[in-house]
N, C-alpha and C positions, 0 to 999 in steps of 0.2 A: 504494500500500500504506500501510497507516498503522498505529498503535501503539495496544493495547489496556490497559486494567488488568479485569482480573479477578478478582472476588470470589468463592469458593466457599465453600463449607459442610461441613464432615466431623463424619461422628459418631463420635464415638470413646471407647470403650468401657473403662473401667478397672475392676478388679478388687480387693478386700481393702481397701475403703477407706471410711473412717468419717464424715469433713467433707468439704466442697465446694471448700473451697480446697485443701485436700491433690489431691483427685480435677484439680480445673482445672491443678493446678500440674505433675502428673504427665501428663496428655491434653500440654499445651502440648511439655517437656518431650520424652517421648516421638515426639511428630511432628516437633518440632526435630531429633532425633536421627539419623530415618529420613529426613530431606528433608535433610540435612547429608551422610551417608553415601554420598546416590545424590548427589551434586554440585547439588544444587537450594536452595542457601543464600540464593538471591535471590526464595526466598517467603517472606511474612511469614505468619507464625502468630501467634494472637491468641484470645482467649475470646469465643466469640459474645453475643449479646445477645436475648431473648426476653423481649416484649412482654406484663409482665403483663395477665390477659383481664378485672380489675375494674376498676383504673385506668388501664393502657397505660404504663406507667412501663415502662421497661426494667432487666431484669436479669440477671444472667448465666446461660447456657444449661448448666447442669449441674441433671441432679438423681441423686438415692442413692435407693436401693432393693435389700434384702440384699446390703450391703457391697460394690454394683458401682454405679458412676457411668457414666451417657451424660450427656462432655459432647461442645456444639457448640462447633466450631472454626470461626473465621474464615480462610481461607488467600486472601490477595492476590498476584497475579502479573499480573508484565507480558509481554506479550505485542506482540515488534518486527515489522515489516512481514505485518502477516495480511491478505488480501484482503475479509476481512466481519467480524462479529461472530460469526457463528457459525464461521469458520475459528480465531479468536479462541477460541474456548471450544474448538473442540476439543484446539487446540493445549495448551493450559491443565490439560481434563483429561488430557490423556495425557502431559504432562510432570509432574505431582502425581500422579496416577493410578499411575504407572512407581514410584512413590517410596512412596507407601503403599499398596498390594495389600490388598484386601479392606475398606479401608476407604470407605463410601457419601459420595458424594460428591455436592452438588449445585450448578449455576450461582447465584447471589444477582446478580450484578448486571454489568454488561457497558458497562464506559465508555470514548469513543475522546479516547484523550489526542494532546497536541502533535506531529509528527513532527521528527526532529532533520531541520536541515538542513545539516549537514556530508556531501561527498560522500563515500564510501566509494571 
């Protein structure tokens, strides 16, 4: 068995809000809140990054449009003894998944880290 981290992606959708750092600061925020509540304080939450399409420079995944922001979340989790990658993600989403309800949620990236070697 061995040790995942896991990258996912959430869109999350805020409302009455005029700038993009108010918006990213309340999305952040906000999913901190609900992934704290349900006992899942050991995902990190973070502001995604999208790839401007003239120069490829990255910048942060929020945009406004009549005073509601979709921004993109980064959520990292790790994931101990899963038998694949894809046990790994499922594991993943249905432990963040459990914690935000209705929020879309997608895999970004699936890497197998070190496994402790202390015996249990």
């Amino acid at each position: 068995m061995s040790n995942y981290l896991v990258a996912l992606e959430a869109a999350w959708l805020v409302r009455d809000v005029e700038a993009i750092d108010d918006a990213i600061g309340v999305a952040v925020s906000e999913a901190g809140r609900r992934l704290n509540e349900a006992n899942k304080e050991f995902v990190d939450v973070e502001v995604g990054a999208t790839p401007c399409p003239a120069c490829g420079e990255p910048f942060d995944s929020a945009f406004i449009a009549a005073s509601t922001a979709l921004v993109g979340l980064m959520l990292e989790i790790e994931v101990f003894n899963a038998d694949s990658e894809e046990h790994a993600t499922r594991i993943a989403k249905s432990e963040v998944g459990g914690a935000l309800r209705d929020v879309p949620l997608e895999v970004i990236d699936v890497i197998e880290t070190e496994a402790d070697d202390e015996d249990e």
